[in-house]
N, C-alpha and C positions, 0 to 999 in steps of 0.2 A: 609468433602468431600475431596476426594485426590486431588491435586494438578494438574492444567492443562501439559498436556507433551507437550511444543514447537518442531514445525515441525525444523529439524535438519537443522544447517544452511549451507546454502550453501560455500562449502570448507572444510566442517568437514570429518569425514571417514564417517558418514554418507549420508552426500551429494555428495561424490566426485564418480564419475563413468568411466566406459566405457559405452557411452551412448548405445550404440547396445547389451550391455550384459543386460541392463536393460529397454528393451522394445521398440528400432530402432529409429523413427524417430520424434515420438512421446516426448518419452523419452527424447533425443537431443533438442526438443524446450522445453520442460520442466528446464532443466540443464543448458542451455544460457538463458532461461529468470529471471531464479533464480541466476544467475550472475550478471546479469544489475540490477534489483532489488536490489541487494543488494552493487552496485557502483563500480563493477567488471564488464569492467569498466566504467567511468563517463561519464556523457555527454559528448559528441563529441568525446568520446575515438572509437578508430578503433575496427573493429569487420572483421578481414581477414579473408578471409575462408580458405586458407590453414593452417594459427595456429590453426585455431577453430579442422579442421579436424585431423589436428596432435596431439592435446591435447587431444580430446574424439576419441580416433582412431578410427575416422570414414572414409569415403571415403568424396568429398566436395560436392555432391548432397546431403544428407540431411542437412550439411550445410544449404545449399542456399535455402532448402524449411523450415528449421528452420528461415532461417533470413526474407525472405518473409511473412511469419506468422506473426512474431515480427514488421517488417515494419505497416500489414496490423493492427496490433492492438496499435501501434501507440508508438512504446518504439525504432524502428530502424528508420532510413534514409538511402538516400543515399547522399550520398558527392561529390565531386570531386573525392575521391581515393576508394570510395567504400561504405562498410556499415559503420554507425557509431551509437553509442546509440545516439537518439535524441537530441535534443536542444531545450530547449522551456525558453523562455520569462518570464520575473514575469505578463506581463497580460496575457498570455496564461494559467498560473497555477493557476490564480485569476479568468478566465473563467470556467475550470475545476473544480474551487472549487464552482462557482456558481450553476453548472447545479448539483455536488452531493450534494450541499444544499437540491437543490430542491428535490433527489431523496431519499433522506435519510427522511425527512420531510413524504413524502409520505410513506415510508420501514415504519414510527414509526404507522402513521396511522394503514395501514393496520397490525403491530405485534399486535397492541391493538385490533384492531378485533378476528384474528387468533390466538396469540401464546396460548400455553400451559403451565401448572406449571412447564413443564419439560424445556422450553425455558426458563421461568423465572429464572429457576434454573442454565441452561448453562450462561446466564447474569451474573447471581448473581457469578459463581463461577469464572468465567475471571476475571470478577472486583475485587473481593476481592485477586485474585494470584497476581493482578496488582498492587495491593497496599501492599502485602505483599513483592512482589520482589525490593531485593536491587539492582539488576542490571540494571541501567536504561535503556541502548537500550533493554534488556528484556522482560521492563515492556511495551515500546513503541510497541515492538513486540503483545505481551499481549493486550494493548489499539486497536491494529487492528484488534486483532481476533476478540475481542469483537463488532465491527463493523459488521465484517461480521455474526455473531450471530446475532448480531439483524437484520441484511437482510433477513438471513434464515428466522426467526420469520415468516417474513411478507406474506412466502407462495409464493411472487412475481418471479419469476425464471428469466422472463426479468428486474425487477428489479437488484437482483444478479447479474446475468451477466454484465449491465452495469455499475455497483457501484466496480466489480472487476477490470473492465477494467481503471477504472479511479481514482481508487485508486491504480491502478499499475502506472499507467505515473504519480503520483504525488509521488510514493515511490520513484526511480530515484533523489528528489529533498528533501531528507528529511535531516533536518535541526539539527544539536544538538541542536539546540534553545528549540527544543519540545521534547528533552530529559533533559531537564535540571530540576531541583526540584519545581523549582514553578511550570512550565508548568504539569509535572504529578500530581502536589497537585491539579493543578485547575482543569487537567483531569478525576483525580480520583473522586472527586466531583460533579461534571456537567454528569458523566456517573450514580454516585446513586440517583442524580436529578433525570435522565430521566427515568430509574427504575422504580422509586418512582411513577413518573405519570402515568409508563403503564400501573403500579398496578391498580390502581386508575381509569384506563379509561378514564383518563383527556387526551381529543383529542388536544384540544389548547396548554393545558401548556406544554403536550409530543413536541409538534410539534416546540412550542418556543425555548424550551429548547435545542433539538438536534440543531437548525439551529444557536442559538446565542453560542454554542460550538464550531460549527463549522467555523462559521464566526473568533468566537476567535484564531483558530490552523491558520486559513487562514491568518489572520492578521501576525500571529507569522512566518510562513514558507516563507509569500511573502517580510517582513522586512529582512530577510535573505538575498532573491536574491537581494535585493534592496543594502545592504552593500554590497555584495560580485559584484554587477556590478558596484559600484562605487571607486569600490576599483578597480578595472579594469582600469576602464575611468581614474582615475588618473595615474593609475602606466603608462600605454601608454601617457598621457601626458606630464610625468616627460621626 
């Protein structure tokens, strides 16, 4: 099978725009959300709307109806000085990871009712690009597609939608931890587990298996915010 083609990244000639030359306003929240997403820039970093306007030569109302959108799906605030990419918590990220436990659990359900050999196939082909790619944020890239594959699977459309939504506010907070080589070995693993069981039409062992995966990345991402705030808490101490 050919190789999966990764959506271009944001900053590339491929992703860089005039967002009005490619599609108005629409466009323009597509092009800053795929910035923040990608830690362009980080939590609590400023999101001014005169820069924003002046770098996608836009005027500053689609701005402000791009950063509204972005607010209302949960990746913007507002601050004291204006917009800012969010800020959240390690138990706010460990809430988030609860409730896509729970949805993803249910996605594997329903894929095993629904999908097709043709799904199994879109599975099967992510995973194995994931494990053939030497590039590890790549591969990490690759591991989320394959996420959203098995969403699709499941037929569930509100499913999707909230499992995008909340795997966007936890991309904002991604960690090299879960780029690093054991993490993708155990990845790679635990995604041909879960394979293995849809095959199978094993409802339980599917269902174990996505949730003690995910518990596992959870573990790994919230040990991150936990170092990087207590390295905080001391440097302000010193």
């Amino acid at each position: 099978m050919p190789r999966e083609v990764l959506e271009p990244a944001p900053g590339s000639a491929a992703g860089e725009s005039n967002a009005d030359a490619t599609g108005g306003r629409g466009a323009l929240y597509q092009v800053i959300r795929q910035e923040i997403l990608a830690g362009n820039p980080p939590p609590g970093g400023a999101l001014q709307e005169v820069a924003l306007s002046n770098r996608h030569g836009v005027s500053r109302a689609p701005v402000r109806d791009a950063l509204l959108r972005l607010e209302a799906e949960g990746l913007v605030e507002r601050g004291p000085r204006g917009a800012v990419v969010r800020v959240r918590t390690p138990e706010e990220i460990y809430d988030i990871y609860q409730v896509r436990i729970a949805l993803e659990a249910e996605a594997v359900e329903s894929a095993i009712r629904h999908a097709t050999e043709l799904d199994f196939a879109r599975l099967t082909l992510v995973h194995e690009n994931a494990v053939a790619e030497a590039d590890h944020d790549r591969a990490r890239q690759l591991h989320r597609r394959w996420h959203r594959v098995l969403a699709a699977a499941s037929r569930n459309d509100t499913i999707c939608e909230v499992l995008e939504r909340l795997t966007s506010q936890l991309a904002t907070y991604e960690t090299q931890s879960l780029a690093e080589t054991g993490n993708l070995s155990h990845s790679h693993d635990e995604h041909l587990q879960i394979i293995d069981a849809m095959r199978a039409r094993d409802v339980a062992a599917a269902r174990d298996l996505i949730t003690r995966h995910l518990q596992r990345t959870r573990d790994v991402r919230v040990k991150a915010l936990l170092h990087v705030e207590d390295e905080s808490e001391a440097a302000s101490a010193d």
